[in-house]
C-alpha positions as CSV (number, residue, x, y, z in Angstrom):
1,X,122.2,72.8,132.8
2,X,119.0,73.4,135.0
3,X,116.1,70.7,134.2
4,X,112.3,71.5,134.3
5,X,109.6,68.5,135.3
6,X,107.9,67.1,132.6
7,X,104.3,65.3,133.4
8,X,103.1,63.5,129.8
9,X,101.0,60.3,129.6
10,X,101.6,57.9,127.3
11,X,99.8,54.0,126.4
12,X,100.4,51.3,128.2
13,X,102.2,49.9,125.0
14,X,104.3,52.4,124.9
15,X,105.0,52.5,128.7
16,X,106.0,49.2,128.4
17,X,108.3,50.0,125.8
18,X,110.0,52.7,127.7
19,X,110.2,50.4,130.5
20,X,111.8,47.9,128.8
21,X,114.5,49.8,126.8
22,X,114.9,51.0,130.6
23,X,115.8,47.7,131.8
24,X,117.7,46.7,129.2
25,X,120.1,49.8,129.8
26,X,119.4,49.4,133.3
27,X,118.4,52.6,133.9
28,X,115.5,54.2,135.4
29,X,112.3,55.2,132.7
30,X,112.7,58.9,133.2
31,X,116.6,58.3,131.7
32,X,115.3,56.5,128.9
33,X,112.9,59.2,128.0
34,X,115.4,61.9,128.1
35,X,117.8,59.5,125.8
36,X,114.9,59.3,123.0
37,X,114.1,62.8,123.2
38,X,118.1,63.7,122.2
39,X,117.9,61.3,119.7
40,X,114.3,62.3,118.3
41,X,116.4,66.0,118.1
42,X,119.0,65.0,116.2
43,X,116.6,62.6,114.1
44,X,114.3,65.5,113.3
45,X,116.8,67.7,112.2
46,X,118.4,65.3,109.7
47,X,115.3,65.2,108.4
48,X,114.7,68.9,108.2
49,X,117.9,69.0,106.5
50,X,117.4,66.3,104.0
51,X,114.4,68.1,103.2
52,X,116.1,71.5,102.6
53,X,113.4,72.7,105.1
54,X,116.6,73.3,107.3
55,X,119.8,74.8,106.9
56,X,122.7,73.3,108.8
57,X,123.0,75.7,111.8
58,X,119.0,75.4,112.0
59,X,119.4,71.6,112.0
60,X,122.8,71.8,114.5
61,X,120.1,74.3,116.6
62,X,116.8,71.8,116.7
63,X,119.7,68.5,117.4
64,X,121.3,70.9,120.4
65,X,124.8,70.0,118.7
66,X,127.4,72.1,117.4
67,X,127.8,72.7,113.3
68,X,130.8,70.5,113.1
69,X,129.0,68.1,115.3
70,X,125.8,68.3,113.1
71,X,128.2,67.6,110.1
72,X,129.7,64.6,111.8
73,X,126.2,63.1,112.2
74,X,125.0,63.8,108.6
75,X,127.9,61.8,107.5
76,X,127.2,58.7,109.4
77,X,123.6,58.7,108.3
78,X,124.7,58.9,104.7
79,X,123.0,62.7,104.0
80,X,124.9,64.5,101.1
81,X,125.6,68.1,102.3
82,X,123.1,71.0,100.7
83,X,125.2,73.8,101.5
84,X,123.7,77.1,101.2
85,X,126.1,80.2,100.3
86,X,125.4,81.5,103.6
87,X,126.5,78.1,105.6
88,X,129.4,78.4,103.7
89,X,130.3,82.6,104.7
90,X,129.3,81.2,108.1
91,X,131.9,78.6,108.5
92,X,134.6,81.0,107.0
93,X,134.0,83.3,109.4
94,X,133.9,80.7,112.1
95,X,137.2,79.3,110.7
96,X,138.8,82.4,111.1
97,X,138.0,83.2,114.7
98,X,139.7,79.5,115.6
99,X,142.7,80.3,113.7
């Protein structure tokens, strides 16, 4: 996976934040960043979803996860599944390239 360099400026509070979380996991800032930016993925595309603004491939797509994955992840965050006809053709067809 190639990585790009990301400038951004943020408030002191939240610098402070970062820097903390960052020593708490004892890791550097720029780690802690990347970590909250995968999370702020996936919690963006639960939200989608819960929202019906997103199917479940779009919200697998925006979290960077697989379908299953996404799946997995609505489940622990207790989101009821609003399958669309399509998802559902979808996985069929998915299902049947794996067997």
């Amino acid at each position: 996976m190639s990585t790009k360099t990301l400038s951004v400026r943020v408030s002191d509070e939240d610098y402070g934040f970062l820097s903390s979380i960052a020593e708490e996991e004892k890791e550097d800032v720029s780690k802690a960043v990347r970590e909250l930016v995968d999370l702020g993925r996936i919690m963006l595309a639960i939200e989608k979803y819960r929202k019906s603004d997103a199917s479940l491939e779009k919200a697998a797509k925006i979290a960077g996860v697989s379908i299953s994955k996404m799946i997995d992840i609505l489940r622990e965050y207790g989101i009821e599944a609003n399958l669309e006809y399509e998802d559902y053709l979808k996985s069929l067809k998915t299902a049947k390239k794996t067997w």
